[in-house]
C-alpha positions as CSV (number, residue, x, y, z in Angstrom):
1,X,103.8,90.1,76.9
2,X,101.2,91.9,78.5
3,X,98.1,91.3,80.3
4,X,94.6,93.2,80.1
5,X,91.9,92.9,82.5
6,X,88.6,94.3,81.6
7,X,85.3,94.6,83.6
8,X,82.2,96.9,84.5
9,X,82.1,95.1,88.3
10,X,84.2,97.7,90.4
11,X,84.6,94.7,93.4
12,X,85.6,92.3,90.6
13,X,88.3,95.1,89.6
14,X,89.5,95.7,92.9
15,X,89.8,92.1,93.4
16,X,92.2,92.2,90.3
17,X,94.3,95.5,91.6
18,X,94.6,93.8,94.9
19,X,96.3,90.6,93.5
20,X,98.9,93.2,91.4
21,X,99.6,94.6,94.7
22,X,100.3,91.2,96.3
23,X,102.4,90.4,93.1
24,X,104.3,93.2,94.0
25,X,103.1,95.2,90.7
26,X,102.3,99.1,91.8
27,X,99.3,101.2,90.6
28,X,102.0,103.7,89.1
29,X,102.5,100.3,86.9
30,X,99.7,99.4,84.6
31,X,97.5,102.0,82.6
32,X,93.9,101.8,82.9
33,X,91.4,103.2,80.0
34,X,87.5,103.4,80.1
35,X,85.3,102.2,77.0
36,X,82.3,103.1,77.0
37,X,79.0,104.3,74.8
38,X,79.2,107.5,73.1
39,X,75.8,108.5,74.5
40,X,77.0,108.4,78.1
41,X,79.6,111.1,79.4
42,X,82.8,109.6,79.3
43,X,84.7,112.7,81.0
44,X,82.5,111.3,84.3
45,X,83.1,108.0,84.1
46,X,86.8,107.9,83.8
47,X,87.0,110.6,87.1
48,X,84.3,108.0,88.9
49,X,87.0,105.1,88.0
50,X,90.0,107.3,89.6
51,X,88.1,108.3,93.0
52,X,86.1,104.3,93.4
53,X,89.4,102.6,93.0
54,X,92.1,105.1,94.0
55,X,93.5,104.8,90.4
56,X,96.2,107.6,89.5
57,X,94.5,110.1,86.5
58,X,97.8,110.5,84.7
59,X,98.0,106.7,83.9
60,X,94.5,106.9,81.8
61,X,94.7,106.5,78.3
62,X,92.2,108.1,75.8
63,X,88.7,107.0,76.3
64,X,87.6,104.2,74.0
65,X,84.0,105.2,72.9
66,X,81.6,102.8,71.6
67,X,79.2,103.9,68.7
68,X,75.9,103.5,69.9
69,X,73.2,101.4,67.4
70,X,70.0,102.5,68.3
71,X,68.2,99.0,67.8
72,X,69.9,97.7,70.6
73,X,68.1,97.9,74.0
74,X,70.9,98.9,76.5
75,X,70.1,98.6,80.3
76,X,73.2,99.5,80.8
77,X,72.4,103.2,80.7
78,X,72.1,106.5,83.4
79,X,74.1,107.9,86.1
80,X,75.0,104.4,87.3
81,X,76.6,103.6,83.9
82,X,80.6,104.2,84.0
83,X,81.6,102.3,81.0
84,X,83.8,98.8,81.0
85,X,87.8,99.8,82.4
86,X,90.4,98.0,80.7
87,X,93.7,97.2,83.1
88,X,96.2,97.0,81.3
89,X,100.0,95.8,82.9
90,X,103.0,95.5,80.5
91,X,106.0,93.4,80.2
92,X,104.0,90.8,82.0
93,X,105.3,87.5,81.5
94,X,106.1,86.6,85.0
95,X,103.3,87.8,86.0
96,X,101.6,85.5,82.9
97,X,103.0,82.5,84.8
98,X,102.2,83.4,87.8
99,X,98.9,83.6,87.1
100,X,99.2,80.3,84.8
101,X,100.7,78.6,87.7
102,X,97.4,79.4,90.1
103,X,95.2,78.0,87.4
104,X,96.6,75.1,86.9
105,X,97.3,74.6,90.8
106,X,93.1,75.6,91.2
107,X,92.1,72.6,88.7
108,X,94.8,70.6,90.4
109,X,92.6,70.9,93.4
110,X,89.4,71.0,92.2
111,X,90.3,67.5,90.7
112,X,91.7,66.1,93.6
113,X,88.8,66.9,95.1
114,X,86.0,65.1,93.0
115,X,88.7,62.3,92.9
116,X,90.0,62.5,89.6
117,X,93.5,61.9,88.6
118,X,95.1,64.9,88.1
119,X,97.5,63.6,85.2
120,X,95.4,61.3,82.7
């Protein structure tokens, strides 16, 4: 099994990487790749990923780049563009139910706290 992550929000990201790390699941672990548009400079936006979250450079795979369709308005476009990156951990499945286990534990709470019964 294996579990991808993908985001544009480098605080959501980090968020993500931190709760590896707490799960015991190194940055040396998972491999990250950027997708992006193949108007913006891709070369840039993988090193911006590797210095803003302290990513290592060998684990990048190639660059997914997205073809760009000119009728589309992007806002999503400039120097402050760096593409979506895609976390990617293998042979995840305790991780899986970890994570599965969280869930269900949040709704669990969430329930109990607007007084519903948890098990119908």
């Amino acid at each position: 099994m294996t579990i991808q992550f993908v985001n544009t929000d480098p605080g959501l990201l980090a968020v993500f990487l931190r709760f590896l790390e707490v799960c015991g699941v190194d940055r040396t672990v998972p491999t990250y790749r950027v997708s992006i548009h193949e108007s913006a400079d891709a070369e840039a936006a993988v090193r911006w990923w590797v210095g803003r979250l302290g990513l290592p450079a060998e684990r990048f795979r190639r660059t997914v780049l997205k073809r760009h369709n000119p009728t589309t308005v992007r806002r999503n476009t400039g120097d402050t563009y760096h593409g979506c990156l895609v976390i990617t951990v293998p042979r995840s499945r305790e991780l899986y139910w970890r994570i599965e286990g969280m869930i269900a534990e949040l709704f669990r709470i969430a329930d109990e706290a607007q007084g519903k019964d948890a098990d119908p």
